[in-house]
N, C-alpha and C positions, 0 to 999 in steps of 0.2 A: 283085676285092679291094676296089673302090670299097666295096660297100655293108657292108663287115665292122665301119667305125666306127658305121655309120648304126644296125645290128644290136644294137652291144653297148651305145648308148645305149639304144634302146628295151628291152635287157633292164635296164640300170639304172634307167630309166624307171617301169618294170612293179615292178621289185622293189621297189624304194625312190622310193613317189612321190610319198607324201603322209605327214603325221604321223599321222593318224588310223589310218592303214591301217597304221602301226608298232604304235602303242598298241593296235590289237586285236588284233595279233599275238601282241605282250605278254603279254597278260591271258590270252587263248586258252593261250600253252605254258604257262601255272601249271599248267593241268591234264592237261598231255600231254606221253608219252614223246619221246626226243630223236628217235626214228624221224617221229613225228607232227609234230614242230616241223620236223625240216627239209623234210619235204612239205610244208607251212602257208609257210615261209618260201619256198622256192623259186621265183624268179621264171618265167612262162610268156613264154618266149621266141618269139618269130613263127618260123615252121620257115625255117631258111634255114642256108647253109652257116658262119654265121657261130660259132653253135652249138657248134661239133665244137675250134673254135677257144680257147674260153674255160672252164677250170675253175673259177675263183677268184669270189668276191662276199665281197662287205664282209660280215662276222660277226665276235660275239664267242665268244672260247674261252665253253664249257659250264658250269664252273664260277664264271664271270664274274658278277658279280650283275645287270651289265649286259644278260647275255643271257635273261634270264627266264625260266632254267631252273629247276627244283625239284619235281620227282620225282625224289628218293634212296632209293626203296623198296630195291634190290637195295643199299645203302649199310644202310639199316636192319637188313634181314635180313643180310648182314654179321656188324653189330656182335648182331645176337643169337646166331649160327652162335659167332664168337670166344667171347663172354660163355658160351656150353653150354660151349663145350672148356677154356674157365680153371677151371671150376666141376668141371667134370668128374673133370681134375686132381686137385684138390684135394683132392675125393671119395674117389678111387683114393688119394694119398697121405695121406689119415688113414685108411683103412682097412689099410693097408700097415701103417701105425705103430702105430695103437691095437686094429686088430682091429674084431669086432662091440660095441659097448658099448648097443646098444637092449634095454632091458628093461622090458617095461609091469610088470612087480611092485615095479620099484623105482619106478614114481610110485605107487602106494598108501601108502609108505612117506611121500611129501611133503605127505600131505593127512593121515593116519592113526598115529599113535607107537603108539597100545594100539587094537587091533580092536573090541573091547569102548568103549571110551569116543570120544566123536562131539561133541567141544566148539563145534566150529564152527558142525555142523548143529542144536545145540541152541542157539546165539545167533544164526542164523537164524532158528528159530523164532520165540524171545523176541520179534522184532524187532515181531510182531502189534500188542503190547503198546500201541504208541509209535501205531499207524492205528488202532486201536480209540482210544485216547483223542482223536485228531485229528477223528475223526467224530464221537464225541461232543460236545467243544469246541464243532464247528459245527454241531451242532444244537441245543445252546441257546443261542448265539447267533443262531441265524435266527429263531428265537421269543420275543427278547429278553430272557430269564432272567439270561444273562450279559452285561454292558456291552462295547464296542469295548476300551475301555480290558485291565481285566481279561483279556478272552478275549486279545488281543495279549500281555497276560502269562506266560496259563497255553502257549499256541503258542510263547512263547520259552523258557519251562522245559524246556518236551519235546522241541524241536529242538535247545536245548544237550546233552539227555540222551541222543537216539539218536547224539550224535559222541563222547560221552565216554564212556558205558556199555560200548557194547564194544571202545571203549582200553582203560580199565579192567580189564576180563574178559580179553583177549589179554595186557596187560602182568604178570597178577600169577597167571595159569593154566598150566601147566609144562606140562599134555598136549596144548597147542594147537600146532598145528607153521605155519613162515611163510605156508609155502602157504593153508593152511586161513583165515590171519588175514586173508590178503587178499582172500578168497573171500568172508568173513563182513563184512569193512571196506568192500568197493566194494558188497555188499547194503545195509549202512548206510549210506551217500553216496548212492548214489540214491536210497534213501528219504529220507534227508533233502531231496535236492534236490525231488523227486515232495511230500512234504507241507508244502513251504514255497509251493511253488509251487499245491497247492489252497487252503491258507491265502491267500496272493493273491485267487485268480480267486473265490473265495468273500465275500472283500471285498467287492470290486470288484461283483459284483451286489446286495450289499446296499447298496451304491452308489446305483445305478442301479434298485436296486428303488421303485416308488411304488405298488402297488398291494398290498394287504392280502396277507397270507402264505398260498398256496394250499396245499391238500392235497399231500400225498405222492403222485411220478407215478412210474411206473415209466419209467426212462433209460435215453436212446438209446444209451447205452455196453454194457445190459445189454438188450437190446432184448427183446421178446415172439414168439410165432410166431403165424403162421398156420396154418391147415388143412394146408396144404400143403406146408407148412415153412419159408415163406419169411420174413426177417425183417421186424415192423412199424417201420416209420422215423418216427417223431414225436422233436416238439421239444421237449429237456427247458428248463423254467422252474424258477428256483431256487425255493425251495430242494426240487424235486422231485429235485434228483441227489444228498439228501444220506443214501445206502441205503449197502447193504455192497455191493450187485452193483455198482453205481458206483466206489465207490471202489477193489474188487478191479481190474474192467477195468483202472482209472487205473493203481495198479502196476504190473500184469502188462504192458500198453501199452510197444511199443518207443519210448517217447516221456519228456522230462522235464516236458511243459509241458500245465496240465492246460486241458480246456474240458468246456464242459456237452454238447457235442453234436461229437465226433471224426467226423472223415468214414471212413465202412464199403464196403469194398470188397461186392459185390452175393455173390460166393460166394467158393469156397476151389477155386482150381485147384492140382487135385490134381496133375499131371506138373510145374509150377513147383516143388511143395511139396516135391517128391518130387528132383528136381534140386536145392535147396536140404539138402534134409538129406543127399544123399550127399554132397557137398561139404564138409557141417559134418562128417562123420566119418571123410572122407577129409581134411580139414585138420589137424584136431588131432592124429591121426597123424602125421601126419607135420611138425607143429610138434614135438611131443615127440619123436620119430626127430631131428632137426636137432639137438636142443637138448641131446640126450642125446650123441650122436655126433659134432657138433661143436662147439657151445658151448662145454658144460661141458670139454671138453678144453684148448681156445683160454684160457681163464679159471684152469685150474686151472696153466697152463705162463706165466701172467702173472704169478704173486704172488710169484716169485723175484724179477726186474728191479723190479717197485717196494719189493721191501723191502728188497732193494740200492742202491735208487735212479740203475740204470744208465738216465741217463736215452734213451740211440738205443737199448737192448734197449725199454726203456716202448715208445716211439714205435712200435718196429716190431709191438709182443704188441699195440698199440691197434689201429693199421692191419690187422692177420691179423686181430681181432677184430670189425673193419666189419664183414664182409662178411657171416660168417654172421647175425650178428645183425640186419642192418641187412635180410636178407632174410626170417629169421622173422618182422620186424617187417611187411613187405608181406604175407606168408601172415596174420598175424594179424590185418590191418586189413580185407582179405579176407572171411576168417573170420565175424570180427565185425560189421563193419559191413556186408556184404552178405549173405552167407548165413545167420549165427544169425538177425539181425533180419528178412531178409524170412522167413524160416521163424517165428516169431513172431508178427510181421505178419501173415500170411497165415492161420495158425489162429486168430488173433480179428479176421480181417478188418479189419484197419485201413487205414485209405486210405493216408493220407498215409506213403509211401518215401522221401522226398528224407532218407536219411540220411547222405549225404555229396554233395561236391561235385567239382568237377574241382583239388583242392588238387595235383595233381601238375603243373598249370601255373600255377601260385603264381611270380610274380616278385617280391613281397613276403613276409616273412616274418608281416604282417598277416593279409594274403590268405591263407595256409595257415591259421593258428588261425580264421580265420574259415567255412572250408571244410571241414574234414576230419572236424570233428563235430560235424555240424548240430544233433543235440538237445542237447549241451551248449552250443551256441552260439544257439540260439534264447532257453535258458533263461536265461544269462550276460545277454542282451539285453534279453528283456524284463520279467525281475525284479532286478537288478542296474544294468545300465550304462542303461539309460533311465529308470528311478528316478531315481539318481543327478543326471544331466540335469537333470529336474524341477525338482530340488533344487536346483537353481542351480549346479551342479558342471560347470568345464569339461570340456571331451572328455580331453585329455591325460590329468588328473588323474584321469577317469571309465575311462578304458584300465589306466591303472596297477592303480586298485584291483579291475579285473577280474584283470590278470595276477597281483596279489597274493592274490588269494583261491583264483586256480586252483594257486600255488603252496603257498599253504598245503594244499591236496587233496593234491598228488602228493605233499609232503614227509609227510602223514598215512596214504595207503594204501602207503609204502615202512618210514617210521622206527619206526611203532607193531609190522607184524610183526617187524620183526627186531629190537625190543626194544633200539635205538639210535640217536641221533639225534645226524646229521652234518649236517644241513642241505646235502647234495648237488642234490636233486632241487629244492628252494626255490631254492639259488642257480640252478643251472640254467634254470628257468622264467623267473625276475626277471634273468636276463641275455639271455632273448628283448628286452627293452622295448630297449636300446642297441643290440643285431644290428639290431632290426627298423626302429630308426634309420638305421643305418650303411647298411642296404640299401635301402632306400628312398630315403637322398638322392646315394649313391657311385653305386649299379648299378638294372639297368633292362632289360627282354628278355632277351632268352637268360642274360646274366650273372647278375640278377636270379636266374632260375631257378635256375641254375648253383649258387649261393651258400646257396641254398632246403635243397637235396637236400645240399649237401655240410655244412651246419649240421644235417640230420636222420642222416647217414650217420655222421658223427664225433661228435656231441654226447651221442648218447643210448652206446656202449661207454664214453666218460668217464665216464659219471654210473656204470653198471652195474661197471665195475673199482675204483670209489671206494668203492661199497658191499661186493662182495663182498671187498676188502682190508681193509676196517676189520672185517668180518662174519667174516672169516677170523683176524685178528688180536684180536679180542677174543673168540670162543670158542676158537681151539686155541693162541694166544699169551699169555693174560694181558691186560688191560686196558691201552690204547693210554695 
């Protein structure tokens, strides 16, 4: 029994000897299950009878932060297993209650009033109008027929006219339906954003131009073939990019920010492309399936409690209304920003994919608008809020008039189709600049986050129940 002390030092010896050999313990379980950590940790005792004697060593509980655990995968999977079965539910109980209500004939009916008449797709059209003059503009100005001055005139006439033309046309045309208005208004917002931003970069090389105005070249956007088929890659010099194949690509391009020379993927893989477009038509199915089956349900069993003004029935019809929505909202970002665009992408070979970023670990509310949609945020940047700068304009005030002008967008592609203006979506946006205060100097990691998702989960059913109760009250109620 003498050497039983002598034993259990040298297993506290071995186990816990040094700090170094703690800390790489440490670091090592960040990446290993609790099996692996306590083999890693396990002190190798000399074989002797003393052994048989001692279970215990100094450890911290698993969940302790001290212990350096952190693999919660089977925790993960968990909380997705629970999140299936609440969803599930819920599933089963509105089909229990409302029945089947998916009918693809009644979305025709939200884009279409009279089969015969196509108001939309005819101010779609129209839209040519506004890039055929934009490319004219800047070709007599690259030849200097037209002065800086003037041509800056005539691009501000025509960029006020593609925001107001089809306001206009939507507010005073009976056969347009909302859907259809906002189909035809977000094609005008990015044209407008796509020809303010070649008006820029068209500048800016006559800028930089010093050498006499070369001939017309054919652009690297609309490139040439070879024998073989492959595309020719030369550099366009201005004003050789100022064609219609140019400017088409530019449109068409999943991009809002224009250059003379866009980087081209080498071919079109076809099984990416092809995995892309099932996706796109297995999504919007099934966004319209959600939206028909449990949206519109959730929205239509709301408009009692706010015209009562009970305000814990509001509360509770807002919270039942997160959920669905707040997850058509992940199917559609989806949708959109990974599968339409790289299927876009991908048939005109465009390089550049960073269209969104990792905005889901956003611990500022900054961080998210900065992240979730890269081509509106490239564009915001580099013709907007870095101008701005230039101009001598602090950040603060240079942030503001970004968040102001992206609020005037939303409150323009929501108030124009439904032909009423609540100013929900403006306040909305222009109350990110305080949140994104409040979060930034109160919260910070996990909370930070935390604050991210429950401002994206609860904010956007407030704006959506403010419009369809006023939308609801001023067409089947009379005027609010």
């Amino acid at each position: 029994m003498s050497g039983t002390p002598a034993a259990s030092a040298t297993v506290r010896r071995r186990g816990y000897g040094s700090g170094s050999e703690s800390k790489e313990v440490s670091k090592a379980s960040r990446s290993m299950s609790h099996r692996d950590l306590k083999k890693l940790q396990e002190p190798v005792a000399e074989p002797s009878e003393g052994k048989w004697l001692s279970c215990h060593k100094h450890q911290e509980s698993l969940l302790s932060s001290a212990s350096g655990y952190s693999n919660y995968r089977g925790i993960l999977n968990w909380c997705v297993v629970m999140l299936i079965l609440s969803n599930a539910r819920l599933f089963l109980e509105n089909l229990i209650k409302y029945g089947i209500l998916v009918d693809p004939i009644q979305i025709i009916s939200l884009f279409l009033k009279d089969p015969y008449s196509w108001p939309a797709l005819c101010l779609i059209i129209v839209s040519n109008t506004f890039v055929i003059v934009t490319l004219h503009i800047e070709r007599k100005m690259a030849v200097g027929v037209l002065s800086e001055r003037f041509g800056l005139v005539l691009h501000t006439v025509n960029l006020i006219a593609i925001l107001s033309f089809p306001a206009a046309v939507v507010l005073t045309v009976d056969s347009i339906t909302p859907v259809g208005a906002v189909l035809a208004l977000m094609c005008y917002t990015i044209q407008f954003l796509k020809l303010y931003s070649y008006k820029d970069v068209n500048k800016w090389c006559r800028e930089l131009r010093r050498a006499k105005v070369k001939t017309l070249v054919r652009s690297l956007s609309a490139p040439g073939l070879k024998e073989n088929g492959e595309a020719v890659q030369s550099v366009v010099m201005y004003p050789g990019n100022l064609t219609y194949k140019d400017m088409y690509y530019f449109l068409f391009a999943p991009t809002l920010c224009y250059e003379l020379n866009f980087p081209r993927s080498p071919r079109i893989r076809k099984r990416f492309l092809l995995r892309r477009m099932f996706e796109m038509l297995f999504l919007i199915q099934l966004q319209v399936g959600l939206v028909q089956q449990w949206l519109v349900p959730a929205i239509q069993n709301s408009m009692k409690p706010f015209k009562d003004m009970d305000h814990s029935r509001m509360i509770e019809r807002l919270l039942k209304l997160a959920v669905p929505n707040h997850l058509i909202w992940l199917i559609f970002f989806y949708w959109f920003f990974h599968s339409s665009m790289n299927v876009l992408a991908e048939l005109m070979k465009f390089g550049d994919r960073e269209f969104y970023r990792d905005w889901w670990n956003s611990e500022t509310v900054t961080y998210f608008w900065k992240n979730w949609n890269i081509p509106v945020h490239k564009w915001c940047s580099r013709h907007f809020y870095k101008p701005m700068l230039k101009r001598g304009m602090n950040k603060r005030m240079a942030q503001t008039a970004v968040f102001l002008a992206s609020a005037f967008f939303h409150e323009y592609l929501v108030s124009v189709p439904l032909k009423m203006f609540r100013l929900w979506a403006f306040m909305g946006m222009m109350a990110q600049i305080p949140l994104a205060w409040l979060v930034g100097k109160f919260l910070s990691g996990n909370y930070g986050n935390a604050a991210v998702w429950l401002s994206l989960i609860i904010g956007q059913p407030i704006a959506v129940l403010m419009y369809v109760h006023d939308y609801y009250i001023l067409n089947h109620e009379g005027p609010l």
